[in-house]
MMTF fields as JSON, N, C-alpha, C and O atoms, coordinates in Angstrom:
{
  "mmtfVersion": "1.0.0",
  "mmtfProducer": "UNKNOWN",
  "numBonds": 451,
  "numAtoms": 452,
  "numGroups": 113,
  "numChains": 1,
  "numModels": 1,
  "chainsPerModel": [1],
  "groupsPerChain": [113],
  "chainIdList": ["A"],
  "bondAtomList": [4, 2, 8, 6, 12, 10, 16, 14, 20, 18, 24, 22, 28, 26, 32, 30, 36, 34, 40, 38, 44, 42, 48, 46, 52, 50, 56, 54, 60, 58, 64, 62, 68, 66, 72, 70, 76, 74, 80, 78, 84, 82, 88, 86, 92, 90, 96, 94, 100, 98, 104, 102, 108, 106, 112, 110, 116, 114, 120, 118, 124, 122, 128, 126, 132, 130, 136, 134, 140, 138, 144, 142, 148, 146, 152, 150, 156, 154, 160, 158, 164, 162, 168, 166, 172, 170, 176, 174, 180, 178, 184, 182, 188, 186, 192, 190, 196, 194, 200, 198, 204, 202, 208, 206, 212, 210, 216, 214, 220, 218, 224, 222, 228, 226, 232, 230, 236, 234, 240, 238, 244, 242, 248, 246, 252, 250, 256, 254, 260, 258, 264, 262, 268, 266, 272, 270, 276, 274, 280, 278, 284, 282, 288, 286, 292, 290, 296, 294, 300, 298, 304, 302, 308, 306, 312, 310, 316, 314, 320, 318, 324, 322, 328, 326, 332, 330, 336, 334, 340, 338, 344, 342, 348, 346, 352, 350, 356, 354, 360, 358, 364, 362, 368, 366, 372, 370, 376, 374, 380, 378, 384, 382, 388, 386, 392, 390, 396, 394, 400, 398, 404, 402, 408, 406, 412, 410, 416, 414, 420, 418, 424, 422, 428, 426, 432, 430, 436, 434, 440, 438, 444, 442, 448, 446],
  "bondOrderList": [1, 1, 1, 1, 1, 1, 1, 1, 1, 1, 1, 1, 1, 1, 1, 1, 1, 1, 1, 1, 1, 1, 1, 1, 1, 1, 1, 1, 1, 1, 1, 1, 1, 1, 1, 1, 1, 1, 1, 1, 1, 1, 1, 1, 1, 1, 1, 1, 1, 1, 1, 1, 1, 1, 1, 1, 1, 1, 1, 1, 1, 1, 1, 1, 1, 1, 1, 1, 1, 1, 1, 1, 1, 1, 1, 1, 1, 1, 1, 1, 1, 1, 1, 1, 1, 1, 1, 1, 1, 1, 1, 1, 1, 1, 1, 1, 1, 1, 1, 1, 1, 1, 1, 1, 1, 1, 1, 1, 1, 1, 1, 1],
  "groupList": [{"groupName": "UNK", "atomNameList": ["N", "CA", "C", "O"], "elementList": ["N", "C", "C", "O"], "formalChargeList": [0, 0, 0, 0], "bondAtomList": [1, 0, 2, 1, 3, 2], "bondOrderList": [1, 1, 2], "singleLetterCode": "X", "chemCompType": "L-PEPTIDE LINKING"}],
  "groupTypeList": [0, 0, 0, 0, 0, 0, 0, 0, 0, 0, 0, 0, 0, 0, 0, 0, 0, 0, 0, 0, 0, 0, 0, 0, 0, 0, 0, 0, 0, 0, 0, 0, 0, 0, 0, 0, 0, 0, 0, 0, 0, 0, 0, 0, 0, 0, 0, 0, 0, 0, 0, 0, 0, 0, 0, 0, 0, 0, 0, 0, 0, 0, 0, 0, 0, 0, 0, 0, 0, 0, 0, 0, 0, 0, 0, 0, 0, 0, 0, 0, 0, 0, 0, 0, 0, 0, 0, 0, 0, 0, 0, 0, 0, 0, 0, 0, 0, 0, 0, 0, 0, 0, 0, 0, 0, 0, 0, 0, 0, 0, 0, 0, 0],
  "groupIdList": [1, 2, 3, 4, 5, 6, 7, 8, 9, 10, 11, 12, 13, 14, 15, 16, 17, 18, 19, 20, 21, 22, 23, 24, 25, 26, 27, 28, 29, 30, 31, 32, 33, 34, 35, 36, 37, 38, 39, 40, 41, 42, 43, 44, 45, 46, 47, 48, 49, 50, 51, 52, 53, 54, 55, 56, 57, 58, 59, 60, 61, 62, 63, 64, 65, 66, 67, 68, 69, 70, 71, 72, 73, 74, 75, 76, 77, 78, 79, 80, 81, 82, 83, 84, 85, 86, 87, 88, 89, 90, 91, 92, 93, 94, 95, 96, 97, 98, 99, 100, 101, 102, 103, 104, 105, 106, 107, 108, 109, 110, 111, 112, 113],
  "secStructList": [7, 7, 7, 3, 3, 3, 6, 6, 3, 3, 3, 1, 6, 6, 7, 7, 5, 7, 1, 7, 3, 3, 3, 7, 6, 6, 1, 7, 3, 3, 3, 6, 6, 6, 6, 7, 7, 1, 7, 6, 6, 5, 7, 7, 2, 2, 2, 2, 2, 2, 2, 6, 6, 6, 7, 7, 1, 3, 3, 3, 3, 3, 7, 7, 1, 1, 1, 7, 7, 5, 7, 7, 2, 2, 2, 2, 2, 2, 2, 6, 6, 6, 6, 7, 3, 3, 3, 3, 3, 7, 2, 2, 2, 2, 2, 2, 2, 6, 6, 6, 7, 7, 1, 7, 5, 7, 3, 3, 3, 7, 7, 7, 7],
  "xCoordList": [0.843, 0.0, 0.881, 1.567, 0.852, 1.177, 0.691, 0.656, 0.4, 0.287, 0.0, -0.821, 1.217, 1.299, 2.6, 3.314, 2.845, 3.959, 4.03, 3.417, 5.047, 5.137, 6.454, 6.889, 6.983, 8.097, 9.5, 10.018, 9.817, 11.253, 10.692, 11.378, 9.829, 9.423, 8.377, 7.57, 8.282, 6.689, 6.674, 7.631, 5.763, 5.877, 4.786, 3.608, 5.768, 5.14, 5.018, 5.813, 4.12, 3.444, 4.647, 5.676, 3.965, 4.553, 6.204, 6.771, 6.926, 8.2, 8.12, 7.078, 9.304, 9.37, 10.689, 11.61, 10.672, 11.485, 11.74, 10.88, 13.084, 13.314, 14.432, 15.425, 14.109, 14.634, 13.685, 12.916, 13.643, 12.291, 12.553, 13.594, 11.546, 11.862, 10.957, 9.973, 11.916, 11.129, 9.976, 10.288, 9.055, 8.152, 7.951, 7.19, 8.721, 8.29, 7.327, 6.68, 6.866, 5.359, 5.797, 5.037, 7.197, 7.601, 7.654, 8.024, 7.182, 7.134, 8.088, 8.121, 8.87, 10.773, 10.278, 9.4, 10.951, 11.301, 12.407, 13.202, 12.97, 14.302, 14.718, 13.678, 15.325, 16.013, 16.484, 17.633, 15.563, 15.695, 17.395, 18.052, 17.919, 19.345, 20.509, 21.422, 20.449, 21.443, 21.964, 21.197, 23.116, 23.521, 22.784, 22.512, 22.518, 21.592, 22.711, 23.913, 22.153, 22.529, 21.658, 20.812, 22.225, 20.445, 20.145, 20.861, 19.013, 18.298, 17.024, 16.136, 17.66, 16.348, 14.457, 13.326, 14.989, 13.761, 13.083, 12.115, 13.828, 13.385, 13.248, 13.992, 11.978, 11.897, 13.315, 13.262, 14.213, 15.223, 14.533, 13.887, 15.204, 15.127, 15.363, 14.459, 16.84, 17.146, 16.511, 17.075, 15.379, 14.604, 13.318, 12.943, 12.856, 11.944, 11.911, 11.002, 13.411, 13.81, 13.893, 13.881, 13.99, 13.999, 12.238, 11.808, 11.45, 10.328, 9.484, 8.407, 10.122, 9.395, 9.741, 9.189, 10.552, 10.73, 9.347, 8.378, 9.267, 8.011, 6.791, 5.825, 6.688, 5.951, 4.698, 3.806, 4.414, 3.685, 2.647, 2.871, 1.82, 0.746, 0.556, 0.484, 0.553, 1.077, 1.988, 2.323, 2.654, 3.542, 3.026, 2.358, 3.093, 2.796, 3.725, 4.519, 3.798, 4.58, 4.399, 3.539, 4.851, 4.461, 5.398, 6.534, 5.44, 6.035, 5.964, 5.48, 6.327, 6.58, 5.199, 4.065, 5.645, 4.762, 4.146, 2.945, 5.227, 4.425, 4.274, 3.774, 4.522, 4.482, 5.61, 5.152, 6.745, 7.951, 8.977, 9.687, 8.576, 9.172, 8.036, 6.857, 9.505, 8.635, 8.961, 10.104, 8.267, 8.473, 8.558, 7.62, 9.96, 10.055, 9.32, 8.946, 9.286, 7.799, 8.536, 7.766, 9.748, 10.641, 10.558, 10.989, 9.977, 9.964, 9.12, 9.167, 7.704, 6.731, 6.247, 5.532, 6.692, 6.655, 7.083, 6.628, 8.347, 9.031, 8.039, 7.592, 7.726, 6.693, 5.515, 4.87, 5.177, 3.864, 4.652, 3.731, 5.364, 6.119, 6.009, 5.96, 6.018, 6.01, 4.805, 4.553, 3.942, 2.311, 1.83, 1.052, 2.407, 1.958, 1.539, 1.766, 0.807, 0.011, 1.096, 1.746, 1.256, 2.234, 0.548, -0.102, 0.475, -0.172, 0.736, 1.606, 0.275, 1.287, 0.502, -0.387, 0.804, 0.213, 1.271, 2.333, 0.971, 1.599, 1.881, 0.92, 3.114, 2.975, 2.033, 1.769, 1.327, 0.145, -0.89, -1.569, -1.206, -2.185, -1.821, -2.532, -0.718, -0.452, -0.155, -0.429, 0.243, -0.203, -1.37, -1.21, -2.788, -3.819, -4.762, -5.794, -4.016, -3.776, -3.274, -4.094, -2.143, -1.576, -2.284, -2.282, -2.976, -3.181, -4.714, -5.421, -5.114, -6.581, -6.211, -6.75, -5.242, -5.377, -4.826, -3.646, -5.624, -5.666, -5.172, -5.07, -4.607, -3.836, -2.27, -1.835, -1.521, -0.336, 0.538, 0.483, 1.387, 1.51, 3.504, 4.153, 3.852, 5.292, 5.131, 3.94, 6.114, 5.658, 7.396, 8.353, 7.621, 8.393, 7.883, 7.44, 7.854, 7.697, 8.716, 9.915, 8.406, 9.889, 8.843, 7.648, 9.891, 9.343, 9.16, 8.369, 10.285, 10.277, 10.029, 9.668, 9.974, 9.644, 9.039, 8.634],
  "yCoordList": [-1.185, 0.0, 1.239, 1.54, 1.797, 3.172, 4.863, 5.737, 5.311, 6.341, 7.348, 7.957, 7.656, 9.456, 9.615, 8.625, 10.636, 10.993, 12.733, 13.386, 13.134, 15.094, 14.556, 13.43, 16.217, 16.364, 15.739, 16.203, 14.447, 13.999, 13.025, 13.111, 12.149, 11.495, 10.639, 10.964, 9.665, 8.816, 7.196, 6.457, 7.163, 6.358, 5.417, 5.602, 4.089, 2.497, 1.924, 2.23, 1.269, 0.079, 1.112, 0.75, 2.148, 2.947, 3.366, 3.878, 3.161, 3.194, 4.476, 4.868, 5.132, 6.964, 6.436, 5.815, 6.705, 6.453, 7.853, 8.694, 8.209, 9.707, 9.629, 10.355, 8.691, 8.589, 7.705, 7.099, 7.537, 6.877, 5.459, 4.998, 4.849, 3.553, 2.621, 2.892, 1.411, 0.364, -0.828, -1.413, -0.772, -2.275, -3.288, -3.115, -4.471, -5.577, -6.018, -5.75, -7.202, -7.669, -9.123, -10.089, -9.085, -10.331, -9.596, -10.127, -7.964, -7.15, -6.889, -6.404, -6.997, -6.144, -4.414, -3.986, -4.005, -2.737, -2.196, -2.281, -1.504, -1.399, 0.179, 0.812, 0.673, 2.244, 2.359, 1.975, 3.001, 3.181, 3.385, 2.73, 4.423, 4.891, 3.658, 3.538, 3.053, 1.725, 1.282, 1.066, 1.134, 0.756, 1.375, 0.909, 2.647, 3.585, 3.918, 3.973, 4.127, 4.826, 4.975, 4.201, 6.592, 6.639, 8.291, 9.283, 8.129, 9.799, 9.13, 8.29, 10.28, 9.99, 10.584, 10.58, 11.011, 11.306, 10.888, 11.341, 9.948, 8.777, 7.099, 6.428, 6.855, 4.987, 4.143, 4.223, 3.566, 2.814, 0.712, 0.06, 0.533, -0.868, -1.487, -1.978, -1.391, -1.725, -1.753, -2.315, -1.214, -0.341, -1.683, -2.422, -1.788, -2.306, -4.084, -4.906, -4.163, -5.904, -6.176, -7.322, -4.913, -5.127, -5.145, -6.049, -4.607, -4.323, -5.788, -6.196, -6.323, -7.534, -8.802, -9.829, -8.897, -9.571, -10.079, -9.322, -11.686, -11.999, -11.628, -11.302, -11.638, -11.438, -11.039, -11.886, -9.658, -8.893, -9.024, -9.877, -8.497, -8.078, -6.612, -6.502, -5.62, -4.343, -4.027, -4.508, -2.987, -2.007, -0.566, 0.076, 0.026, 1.531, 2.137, 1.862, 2.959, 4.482, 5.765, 6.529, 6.041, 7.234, 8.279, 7.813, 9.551, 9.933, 11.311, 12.077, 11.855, 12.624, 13.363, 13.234, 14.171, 15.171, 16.047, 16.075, 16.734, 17.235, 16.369, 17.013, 15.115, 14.276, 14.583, 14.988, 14.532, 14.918, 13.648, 13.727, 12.454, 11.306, 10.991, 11.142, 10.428, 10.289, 8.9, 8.786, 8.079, 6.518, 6.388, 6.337, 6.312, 6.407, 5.187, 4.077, 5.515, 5.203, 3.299, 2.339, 3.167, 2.106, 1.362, 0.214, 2.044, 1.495, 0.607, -0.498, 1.906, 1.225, -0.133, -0.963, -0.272, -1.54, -2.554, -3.695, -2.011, -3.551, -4.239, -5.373, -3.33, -3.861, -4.472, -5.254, -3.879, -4.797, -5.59, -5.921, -6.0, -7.087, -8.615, -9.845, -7.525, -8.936, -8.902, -9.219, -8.653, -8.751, -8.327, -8.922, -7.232, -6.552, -5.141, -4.37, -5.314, -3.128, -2.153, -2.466, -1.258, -0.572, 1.107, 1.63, 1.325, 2.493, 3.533, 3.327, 5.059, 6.039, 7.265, 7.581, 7.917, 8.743, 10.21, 9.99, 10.865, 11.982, 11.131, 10.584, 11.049, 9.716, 10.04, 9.098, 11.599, 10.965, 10.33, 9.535, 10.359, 9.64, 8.611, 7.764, 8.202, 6.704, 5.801, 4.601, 6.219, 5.475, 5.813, 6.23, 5.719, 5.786, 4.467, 3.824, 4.488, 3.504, 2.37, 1.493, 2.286, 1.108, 0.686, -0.54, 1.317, 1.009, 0.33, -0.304, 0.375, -0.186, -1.477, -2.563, -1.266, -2.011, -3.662, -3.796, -4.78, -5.939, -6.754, -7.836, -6.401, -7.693, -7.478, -6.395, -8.601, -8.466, -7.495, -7.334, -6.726, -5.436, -4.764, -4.984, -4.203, -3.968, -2.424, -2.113, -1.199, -0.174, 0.848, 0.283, 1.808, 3.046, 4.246, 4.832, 4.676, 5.541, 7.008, 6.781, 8.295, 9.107, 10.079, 10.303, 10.347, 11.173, 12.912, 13.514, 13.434, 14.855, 15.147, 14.162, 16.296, 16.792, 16.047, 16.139],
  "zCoordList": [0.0, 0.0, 0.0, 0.977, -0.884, -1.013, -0.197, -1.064, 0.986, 1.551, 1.739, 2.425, 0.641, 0.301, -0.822, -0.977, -1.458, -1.806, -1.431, -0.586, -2.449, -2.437, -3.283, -3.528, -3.69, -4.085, -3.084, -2.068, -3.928, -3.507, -2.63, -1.612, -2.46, -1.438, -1.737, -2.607, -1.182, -1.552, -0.048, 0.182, 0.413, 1.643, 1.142, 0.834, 1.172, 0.769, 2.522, 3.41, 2.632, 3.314, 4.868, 5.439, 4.973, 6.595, 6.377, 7.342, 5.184, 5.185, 4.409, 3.884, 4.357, 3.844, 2.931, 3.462, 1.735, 0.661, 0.443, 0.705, -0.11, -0.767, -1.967, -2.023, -2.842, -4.358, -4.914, -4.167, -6.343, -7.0, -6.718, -6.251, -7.037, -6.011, -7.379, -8.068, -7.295, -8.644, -7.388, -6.351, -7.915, -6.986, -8.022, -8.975, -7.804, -8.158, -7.897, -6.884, -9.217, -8.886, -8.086, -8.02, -7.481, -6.247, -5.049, -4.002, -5.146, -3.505, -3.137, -2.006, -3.596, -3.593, -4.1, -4.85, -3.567, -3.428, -3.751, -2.814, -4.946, -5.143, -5.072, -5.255, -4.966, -5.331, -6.552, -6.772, -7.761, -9.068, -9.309, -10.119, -8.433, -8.783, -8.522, -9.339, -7.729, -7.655, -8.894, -9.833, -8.992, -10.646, -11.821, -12.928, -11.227, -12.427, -13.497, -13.238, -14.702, -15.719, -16.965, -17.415, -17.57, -17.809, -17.972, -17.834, -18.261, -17.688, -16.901, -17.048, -15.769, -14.439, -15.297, -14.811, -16.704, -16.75, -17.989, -18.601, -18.168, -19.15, -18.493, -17.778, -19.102, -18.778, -19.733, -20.96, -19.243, -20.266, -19.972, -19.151, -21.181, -21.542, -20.097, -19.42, -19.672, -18.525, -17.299, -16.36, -17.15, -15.914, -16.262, -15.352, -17.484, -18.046, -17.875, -17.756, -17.936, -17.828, -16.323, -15.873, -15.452, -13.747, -13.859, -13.142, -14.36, -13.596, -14.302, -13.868, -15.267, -15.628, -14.834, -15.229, -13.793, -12.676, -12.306, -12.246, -12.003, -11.501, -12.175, -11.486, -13.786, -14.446, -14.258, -14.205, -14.124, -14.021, -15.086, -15.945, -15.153, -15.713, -17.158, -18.382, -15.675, -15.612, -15.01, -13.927, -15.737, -15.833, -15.021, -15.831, -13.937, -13.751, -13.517, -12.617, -14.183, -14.396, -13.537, -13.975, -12.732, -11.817, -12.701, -12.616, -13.559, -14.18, -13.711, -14.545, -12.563, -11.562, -11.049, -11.51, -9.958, -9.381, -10.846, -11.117, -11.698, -12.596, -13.761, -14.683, -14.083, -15.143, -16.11, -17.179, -16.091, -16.643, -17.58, -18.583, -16.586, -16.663, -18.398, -18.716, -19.162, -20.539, -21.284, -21.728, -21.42, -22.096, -23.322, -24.118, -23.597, -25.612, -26.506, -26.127, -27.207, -28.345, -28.358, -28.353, -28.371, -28.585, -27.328, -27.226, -26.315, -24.967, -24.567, -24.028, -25.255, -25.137, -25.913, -25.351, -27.211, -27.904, -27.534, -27.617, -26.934, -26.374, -25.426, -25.592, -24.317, -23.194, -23.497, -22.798, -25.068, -25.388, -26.232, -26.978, -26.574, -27.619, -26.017, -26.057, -24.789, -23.652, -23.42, -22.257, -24.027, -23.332, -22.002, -21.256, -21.84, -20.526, -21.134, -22.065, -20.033, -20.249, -19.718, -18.721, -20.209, -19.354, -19.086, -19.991, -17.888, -17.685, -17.059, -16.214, -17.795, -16.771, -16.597, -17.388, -15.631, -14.751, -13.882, -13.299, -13.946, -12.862, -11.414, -10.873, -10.866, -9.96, -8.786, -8.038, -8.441, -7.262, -8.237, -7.586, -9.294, -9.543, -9.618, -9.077, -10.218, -10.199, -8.977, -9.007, -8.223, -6.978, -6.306, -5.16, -6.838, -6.165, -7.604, -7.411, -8.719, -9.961, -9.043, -8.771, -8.577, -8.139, -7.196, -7.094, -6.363, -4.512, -5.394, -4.611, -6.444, -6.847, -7.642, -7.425, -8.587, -9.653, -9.352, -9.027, -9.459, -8.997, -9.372, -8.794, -10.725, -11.609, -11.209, -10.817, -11.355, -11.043, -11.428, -12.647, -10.841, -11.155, -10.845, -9.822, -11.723, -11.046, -10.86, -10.866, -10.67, -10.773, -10.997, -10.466, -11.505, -11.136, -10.969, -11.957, -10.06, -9.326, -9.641, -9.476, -10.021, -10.202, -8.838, -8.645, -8.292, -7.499, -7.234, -6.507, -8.185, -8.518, -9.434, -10.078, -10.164, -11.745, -12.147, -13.306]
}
């Protein structure tokens, strides 16, 4: 269950995170930046092959406070080339998307811009 977020911040299941954070659909919790490389404000391939861990369903995209975070057209194909939905959202909406949506599910989360 997801909480709350704001700028730079977002609090999963009572815990306070303050960098974007990947959720597996195995309930791992990762810190997007760990072995990051990249633009923090782009979805990459790499990001895409972590979040298909435990074969998800859906894909959600929290693509910041102001929706900044942007999924290239090449990104998105691949994800449906694996038969998953990918949905994206300004990330408070998308975690109020996630805290509903019932099918198996992974998520990134950006938490600023």
């Amino acid at each position: 269950m997801i909480e709350g977020t704001g700028f730079g911040w977002i609090v999963i299941d009572g815990k306070r995170y303050n960098s974007d954070v990947l959720i597996l659909a195995t309930g791992e919790i990762k810190d997007r930046y760990e072995n990051f490389s990249g633009s923090s404000h782009s979805l990459s391939k790499i990001e895409v092959d972590i979040l298909l861990t435990g074969s998800p369903e859906v894909i959600i995209v929290g693509t910041g406070q102001a929706g900044c975070l942007v999924i290239p057209k090449e990104i998105k194909d691949y994800i449906k080339k694996k038969d998953v939905s990918c949905l994206q959202f300004p990330t408070p909406e998308a975690i109020k998307v996630f805290n509903q949506e019932k099918r198996k599910k992974s998520a990134l989360f950006h938490l600023t811009c």
